[in-house]
Each structure stands twice: as C-alpha cells, then as structure tokens.
N, C-alpha and C positions, 0 to 999 in steps of 0.2 A: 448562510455560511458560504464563504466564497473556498476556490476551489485547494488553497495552501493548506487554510486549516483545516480539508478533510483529509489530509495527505498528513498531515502533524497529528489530528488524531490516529489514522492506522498505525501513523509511526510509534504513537506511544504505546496501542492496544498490544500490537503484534509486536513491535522490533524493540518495544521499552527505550526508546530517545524520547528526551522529556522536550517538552513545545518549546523551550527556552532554548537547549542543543538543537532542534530543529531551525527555529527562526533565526538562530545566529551564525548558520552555516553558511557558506561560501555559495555564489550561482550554482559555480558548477558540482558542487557536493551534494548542494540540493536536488539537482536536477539528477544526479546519479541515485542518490536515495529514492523521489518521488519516480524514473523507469523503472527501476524494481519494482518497486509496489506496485505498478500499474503491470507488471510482467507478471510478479504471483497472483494477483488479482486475476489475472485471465488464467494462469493455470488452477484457481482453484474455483474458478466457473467451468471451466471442461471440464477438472474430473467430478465435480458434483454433476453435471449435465449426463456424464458415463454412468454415473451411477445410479442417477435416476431413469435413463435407458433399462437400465439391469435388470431393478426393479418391476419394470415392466412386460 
C-alpha cells in the first residue's frame, strides 16, 4: 500500500472524507489534509506514551 492511500484511509476512518474527495483534491489541499494527520498522529502517540508512563 503506498503511502497516499494510507493517508486516504485515516482520512476516511477518523475525518469521514471519502477516497474519491480525498484523491480528487487539489496538491496543496492535500498536502494540508495529509500535515494534519501526520500532526495528530504524533499527538496522539504522545499522549498514549503519557499514559502509559502513568500506568507504570
């Protein structure tokens, strides 16, 4: 799976844009969709990482 469609997948799990709104978007619309995702993705491996700190 190369690296758009796993970015079109989160986009549909988490943000509901369907693969077809996704691949029909514009470079730069894309590219501001797929930073996000790569921005929450890191925020939500830190707070799992906190919290499995906590846990411990």
């Amino acid at each position: 799976m190369d690296a758009e469609a796993v970015f079109a997948h989160f986009a549909l799990q988490r943000l509901r844009i369907r693969p077809r709104e996704f691949f029909e978007m514009d470079r730069k619309e894309k590219a501001f969709v797929i930073a996000s995702i790569q921005i929450r993705t890191e925020e939500e491996k830190k707070e799992a990482s906190s919290i499995n700190r906590k846990k411990k």
